[in-house]
Structures are given as structure tokens and as C-alpha cells.
C-alpha positions as CSV (number, residue, x, y, z in Angstrom):
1,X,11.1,-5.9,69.7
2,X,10.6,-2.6,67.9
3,X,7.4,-1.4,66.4
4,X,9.2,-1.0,63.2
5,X,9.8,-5.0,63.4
6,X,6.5,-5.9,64.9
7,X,4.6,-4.5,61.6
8,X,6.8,-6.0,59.1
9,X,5.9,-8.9,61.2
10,X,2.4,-8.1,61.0
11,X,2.6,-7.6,57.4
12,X,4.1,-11.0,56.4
13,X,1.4,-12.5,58.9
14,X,-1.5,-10.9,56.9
15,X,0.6,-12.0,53.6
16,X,0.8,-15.7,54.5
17,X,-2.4,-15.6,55.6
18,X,-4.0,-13.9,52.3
19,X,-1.5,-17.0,50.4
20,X,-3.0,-19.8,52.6
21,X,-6.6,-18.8,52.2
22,X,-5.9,-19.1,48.5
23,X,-4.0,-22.7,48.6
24,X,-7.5,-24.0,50.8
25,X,-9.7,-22.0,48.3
26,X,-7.6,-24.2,45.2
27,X,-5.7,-27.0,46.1
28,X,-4.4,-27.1,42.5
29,X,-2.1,-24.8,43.5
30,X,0.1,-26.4,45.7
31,X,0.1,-29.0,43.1
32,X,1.1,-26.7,40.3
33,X,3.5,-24.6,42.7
34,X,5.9,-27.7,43.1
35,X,5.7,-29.3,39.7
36,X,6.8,-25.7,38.5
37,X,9.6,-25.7,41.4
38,X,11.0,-28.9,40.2
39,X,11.2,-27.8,36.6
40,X,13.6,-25.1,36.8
41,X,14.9,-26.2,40.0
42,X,18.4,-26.5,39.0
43,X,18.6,-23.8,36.6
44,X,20.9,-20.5,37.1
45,X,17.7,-18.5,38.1
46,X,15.8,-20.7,39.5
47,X,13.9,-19.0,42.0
48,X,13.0,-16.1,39.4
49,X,11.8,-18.1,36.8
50,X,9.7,-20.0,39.6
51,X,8.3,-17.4,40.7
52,X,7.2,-15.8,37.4
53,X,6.0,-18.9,36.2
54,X,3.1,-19.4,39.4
55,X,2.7,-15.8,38.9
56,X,1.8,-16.6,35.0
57,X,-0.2,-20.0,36.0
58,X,-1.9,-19.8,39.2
59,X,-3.8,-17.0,41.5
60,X,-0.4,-16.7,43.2
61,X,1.0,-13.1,42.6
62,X,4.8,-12.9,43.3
63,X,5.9,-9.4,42.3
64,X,9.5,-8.3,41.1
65,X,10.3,-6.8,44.6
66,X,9.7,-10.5,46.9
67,X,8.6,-9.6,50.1
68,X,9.9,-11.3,53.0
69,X,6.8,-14.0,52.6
70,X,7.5,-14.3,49.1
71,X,11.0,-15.5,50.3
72,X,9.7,-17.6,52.5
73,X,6.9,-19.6,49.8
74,X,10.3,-20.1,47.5
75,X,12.5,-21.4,49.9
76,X,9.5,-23.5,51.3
77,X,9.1,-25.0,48.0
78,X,12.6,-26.0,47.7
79,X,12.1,-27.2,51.4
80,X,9.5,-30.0,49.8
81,X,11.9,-30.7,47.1
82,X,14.7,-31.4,49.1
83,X,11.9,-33.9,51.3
84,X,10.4,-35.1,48.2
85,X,14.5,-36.3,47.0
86,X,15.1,-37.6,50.3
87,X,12.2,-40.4,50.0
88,X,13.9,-41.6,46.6
């Protein structure tokens, strides 16, 4: 592994990290992070407007330009959705 890959690695690390302390530190947002993922889960956009939205209502901060962890969060939310469909 290169050292270029090992500190984008590190980077998303200290990103997830930085995102989990905040999800202990308010468990309303993993609440409010999924109800906001199923609203505009089907729409054209869906990840964008996702995104913004947490951005607008929680401490979450998902810039313009999603870093590889913001990537990650999104497509982990969808993850839950597609679990939460599978129960019903």
C-alpha cells in the first residue's frame, strides 16, 4: 500500500471517527439521519438532497465536495433502508 493511500485512509478514519463521536454524543441523530433518508429516498437526487437536509438539521456537516466517508454515511443509510424494507 502506498503512503498516498494509507493517509486518505487515515483521513477517512479520523472522519468516521469525528462522525461517530457525534452520533454517541446525540443519539437524535441517527434518528433524524434515517427519517430524512427515507423521505427523499426515491427521488432523482436523492443522495443530494439527503445530504443537505442533515446538513441543515443536525450537527452532521456534509459539504458539496463528499469525501470518501461522506460516501460511505450515504450509502450506509440506504444500507438501513434497504434492511429496514426487508423486515416488511
Amino acid at each position: 500500500m502506498s503512503s498516498a493511500e494509507e493517509s486518505r485512509q487515515a483521513k477517512v478514519i479520523d472522519e468516521l471517527r469525528v462522525f461517530i463521536k457525534k452520533v454517541l454524543s446525540d443519539p437524535t441523530i441517527a434518528v433524524k439521519s434515517v427519517e430524512i433518508a427515507r423521505k427523499y429516498r426515491n427521488e432523482p437526487n436523492a443522495n443530494e438532497l439527503i445530504a443537505r437536509e442533515i446538513s441543515a438539521n443536525t450537527t452532521i456537516r456534509i459539504p458539496e465536495n463528499w469525501s470518501r466517508a461522506d460516501h460511505m454515511f450515504l450509502d450506509i443509510l440506504d444500507e438501513v433502508l434497504d434492511d429496514e424494507e426487508a423486515l416488511y
